[in-house]
Phi, psi and omega in degrees: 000136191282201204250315185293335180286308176314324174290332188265002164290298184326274207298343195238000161287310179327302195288321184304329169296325179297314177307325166269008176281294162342287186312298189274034139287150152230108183237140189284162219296345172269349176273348175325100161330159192233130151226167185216099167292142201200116181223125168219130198239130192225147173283009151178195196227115174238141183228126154052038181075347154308126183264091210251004174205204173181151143058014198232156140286148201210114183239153210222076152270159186230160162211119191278104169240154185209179212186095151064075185090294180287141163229157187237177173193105167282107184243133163205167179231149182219113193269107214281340157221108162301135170278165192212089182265031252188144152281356198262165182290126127333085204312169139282324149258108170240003172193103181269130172239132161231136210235128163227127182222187204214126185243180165170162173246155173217070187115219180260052153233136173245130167251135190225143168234168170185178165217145180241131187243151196222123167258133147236147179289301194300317199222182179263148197312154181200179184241178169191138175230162177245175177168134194211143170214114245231142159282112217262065187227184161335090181108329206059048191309113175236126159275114158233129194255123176230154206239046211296131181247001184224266197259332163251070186292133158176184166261150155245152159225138175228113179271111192221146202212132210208128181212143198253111187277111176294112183272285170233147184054233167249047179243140163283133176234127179255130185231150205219114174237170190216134155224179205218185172204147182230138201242108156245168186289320183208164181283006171295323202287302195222128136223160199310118149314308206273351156214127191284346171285325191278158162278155166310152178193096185177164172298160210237262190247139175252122159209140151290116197223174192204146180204190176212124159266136196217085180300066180310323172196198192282313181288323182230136172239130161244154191223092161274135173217135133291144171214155184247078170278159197191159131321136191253340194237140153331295182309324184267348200268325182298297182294297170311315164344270184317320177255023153292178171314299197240012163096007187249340189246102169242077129187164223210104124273130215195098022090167162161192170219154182223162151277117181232164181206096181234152197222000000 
């Protein structure tokens, strides 16, 4: 058993102990644990403008359980063909992320802080902690600060902005935009195309997205989307370059559909 399965039977024994922790409670109807079940399949997996996949499927289960605020979260991806430019072999599960966080409100601001520890098969496990504070108005403005503290130390922050249109019923068309800024600590982790001594630094990645919410009953949604990820800078259009896949693309249309089921 490889190093990411383990972690990820470790992260999904955790949340099932929550879960039976949750189950020999009796709690009144606003204090009732949250849980989301979430499988979604895409024409590829782009991360921060990053090409993490190619020429593939790409299927994304998730699982949610949450409690006055805390949630816990098990992510994970599995590339139904990995790409290569290598004879060598490739998992198909390549990567579990578990993320715990904590939301609250103060006025019209929700505020959320958290941390992710990211198992990857490829390159090596890192950390990450976060704080995002989302504006409850028109458009929704959310600031997210994110911090890696371990094998890629630097920052990202992302300003994104997302509003939902009533089509029929309760079904929705959701539109979504992002730009992003990228920090590294040093040029081992990301460095400046135009001198390679140097970290990396510049607005990073842009993306656009269109989706559909779709209410099947009280319980189950399905949600088809697009996005359009791009460059935002010469320098990032440079850098995304260099970490595709076969070293030729930076920019990315990419799709899917996912499933949920929360209770």
């Amino acid at each position: 058993m490889n190093g990411v399965a383990r972690k990820l039977l470790a992260g999904v024994a955790v949340t099932g102990a929550c879960l039976s922790m949750f189950s020999g409670m009796a709690f009144a109807e606003e204090d009732k644990p949250t849980a989301n079940l979430t499988v979604g399949a895409y024409s590829q997996y782009i991360w921060r403008g990053f090409e993490l996949s190619k020429d593939s499927v790409v299927v994304q289960p998730s699982m949610t359980v949450g409690y006055k605020g805390f949630s816990a979260n098990l992510w994970g991806n599995l590339d139904t063909d990995p790409y290569s430019a290598t004879t060598d072999e490739t998992n198909n599960w390549n990567e579990t992320d578990m993320t715990l966080a904590y939301g609250w409100e103060m006025g019209p601001v929700a505020f959320s802080v958290g941390y992710i520890y990211y198992a990857l098969d490829a390159a090596e496990d890192s950390q990450e902690f976060y704080a995002s504070a989302a504006l409850n108005t028109l458009l929704k403005p959310t600031l997210t600060v994110y911090r890696d503290t371990d094998f890629y130390p630097g920052w990202y922050t992302t300003l994104g902005v997302s509003h939902s249109f009533p089509v029929q019923g309760d079904i929705t068309l959701d539109l979504g935009a992002q730009v992003s800024y990228l920090v590294a600590d040093e040029a081992s982790t990301y460095a400046d195309p135009d001198n390679a001594n140097d970290a990396y630094s510049n607005f990073h990645d842009g993306v656009l997205s269109v989706g559909l919410t779709v209410p099947v009953n009280k319980y189950i949604t399905v949600t088809p989307k697009l996005n359009y990820t791009f460059p935002l800078t010469n320098d990032a259009k440079d850098l995304m370059r260099a970490s595709s896949q076969d070293g030729n693309d930076d920019d990315f249309i990419y799709g899917g559909v996912s499933v949920s089921m929360a209770f």
